[in-house]
N, C-alpha and C positions, 0 to 999 in steps of 0.2 A: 260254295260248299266250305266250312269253317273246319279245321284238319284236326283230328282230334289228336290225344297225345301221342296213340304209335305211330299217324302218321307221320306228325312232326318229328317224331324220334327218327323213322324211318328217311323221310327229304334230308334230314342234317347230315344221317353217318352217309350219305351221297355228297351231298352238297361242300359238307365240314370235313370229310376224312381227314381221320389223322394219315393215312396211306392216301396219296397224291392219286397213286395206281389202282385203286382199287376197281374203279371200273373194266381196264383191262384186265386186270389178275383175275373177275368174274365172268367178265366174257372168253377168256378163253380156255375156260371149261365147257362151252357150249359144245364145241365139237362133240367133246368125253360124252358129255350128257347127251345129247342126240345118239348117240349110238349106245348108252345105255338104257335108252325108253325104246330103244329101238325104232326110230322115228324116220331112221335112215332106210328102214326095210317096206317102209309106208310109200304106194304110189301118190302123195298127194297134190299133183298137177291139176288135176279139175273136181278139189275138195276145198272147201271151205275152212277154215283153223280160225280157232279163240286161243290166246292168249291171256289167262287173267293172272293180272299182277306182273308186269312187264320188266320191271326195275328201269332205269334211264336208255337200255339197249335191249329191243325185244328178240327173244331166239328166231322169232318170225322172219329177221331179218336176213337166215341160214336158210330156210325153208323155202322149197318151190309149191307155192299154193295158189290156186285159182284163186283165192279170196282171204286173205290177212286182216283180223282184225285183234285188237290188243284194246282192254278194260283196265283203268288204275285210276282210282280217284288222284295219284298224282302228275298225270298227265301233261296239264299245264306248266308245271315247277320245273320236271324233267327236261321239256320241249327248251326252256327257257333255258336251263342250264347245259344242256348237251344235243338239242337236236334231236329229230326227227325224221326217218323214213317216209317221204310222199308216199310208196307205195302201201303203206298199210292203212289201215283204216284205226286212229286212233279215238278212244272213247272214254269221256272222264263221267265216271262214276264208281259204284262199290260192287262188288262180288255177291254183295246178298240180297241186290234185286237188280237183275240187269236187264238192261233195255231192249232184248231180244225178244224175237218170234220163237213159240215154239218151237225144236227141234231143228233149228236154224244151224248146227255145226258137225260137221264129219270128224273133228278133231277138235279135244279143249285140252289146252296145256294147263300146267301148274308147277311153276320153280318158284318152292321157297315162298309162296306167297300165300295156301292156309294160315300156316300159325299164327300170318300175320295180321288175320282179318280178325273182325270186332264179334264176328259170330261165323263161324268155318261153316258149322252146320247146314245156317242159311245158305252157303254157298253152293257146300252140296246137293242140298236141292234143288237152286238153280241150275246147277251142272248139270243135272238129271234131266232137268226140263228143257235146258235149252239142246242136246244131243241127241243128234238124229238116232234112229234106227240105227244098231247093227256099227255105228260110231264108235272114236275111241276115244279116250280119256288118259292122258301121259302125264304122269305124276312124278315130282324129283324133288323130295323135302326130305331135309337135315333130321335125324330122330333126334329126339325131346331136345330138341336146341332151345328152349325157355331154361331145361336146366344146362345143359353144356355150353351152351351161350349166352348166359342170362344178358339181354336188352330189353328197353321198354317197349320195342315193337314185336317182340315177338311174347305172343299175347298170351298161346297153349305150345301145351308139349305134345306131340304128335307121333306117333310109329305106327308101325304095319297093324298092330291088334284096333287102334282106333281108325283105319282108313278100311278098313274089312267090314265091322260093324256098321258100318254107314253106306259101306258099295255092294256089296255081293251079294243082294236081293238082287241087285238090278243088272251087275255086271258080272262076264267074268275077266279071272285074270291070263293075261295072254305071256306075259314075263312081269317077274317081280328080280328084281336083286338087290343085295344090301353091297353098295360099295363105298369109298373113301371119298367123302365130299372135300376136305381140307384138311393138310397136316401142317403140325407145327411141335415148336420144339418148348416143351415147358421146364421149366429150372428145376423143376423138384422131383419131377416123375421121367423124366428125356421126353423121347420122340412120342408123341402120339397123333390119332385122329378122330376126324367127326365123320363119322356115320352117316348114311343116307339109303334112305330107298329110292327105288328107281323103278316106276311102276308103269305097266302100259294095261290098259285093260279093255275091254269090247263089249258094248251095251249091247246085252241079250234079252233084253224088254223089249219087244214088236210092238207090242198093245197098249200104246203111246197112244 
């Protein structure tokens, strides 16, 4: 699979960091994050979890699931540069046609990893298709980080009015919050931060 440019934007600022740390300073938000999808209130011991869009350490690796599986077309890159959990089931391909059975996941995550696909939409969709019944959907992306962050992998700008239009046919919402995803200190304006939703939602389509 030849990596198109956000990917390769995206393997570099891993690979290349100018922050040595960067992989820890993002994992251990996971905690934060898991208990604001509220992911900690989920029985999921004999559930099945997707993962798309993993980064080099999947949250899966936090998670007690029957069945762990993680999609990133950079799969390979990552394994090579940081390792891999045996226990999960890893899978190199794209968010906008994945190699699943229908209705195959009781839980599909997503950190950070819309904005960054070639077509979110497509993704959407699959998300739709591949989610059981009555399954949830835990969502935790930075709003419009293309403008508050501009890099070349982050493709769209995304916030709650565009994750609504695209889910709430089909799902509802079970907790939404907007919290602090990263703060930092800028020379000109002081202290501020970046915004995030933190969304957990419950597919109320039976008639799958």
């Amino acid at each position: 699979m030849k990596l198109s440019e956000n990917l390769q934007s995206e393997l570099k600022s891993w690979v290349d960091a100018d922050d040595e740390n960067k992989l820890e300073r993002e994992y251990i938000r996971y905690h934060r994050m898991i208990e604001e999808m509220l992911l900690n209130k989920l029985n999921l011991a004999k559930r099945s979890v997707l993962d798309i869009g993993c980064w080099p350490y999947s949250i899966l690796n936090l998670l007690d699931c029957k069945k762990k599986t993680v999609i990133d077309p950079l799969i390979d890159d990552y394994n090579k540069h940081f390792g891999f959990n045996p226990e999960i089931n890893y899978v190199k391909w794209v968010g906008e046609k994945m190699p699943f059975e229908k209705n195959s996941f009781d839980l599909v995550i997503t950190m950070n990893s819309l904005d960054h696909c070639e077509n979110p939409d497509e993704v959407i969709k699959e998300i739709r298709r591949v989610i059981k019944p009555s399954g949830y959907l835990a969502i935790h992306i930075c709003i419009n980080n293309a403008i508050n962050n501009p890099h070349p992998s982050h493709k769209i700008n995304i916030n709650s009015e565009w994750l609504h239009n695209r889910l709430d046919d089909m799902f509802e919402t079970v907790s939404e919050k907007v919290v602090p995803y990263w703060w930092q200190i800028d020379k000109t304006t002081g202290k501020r931060w970046q915004p995030a939703i933190a969304l957990l939602m419950r597919n109320c389509n039976f008639n799958k």
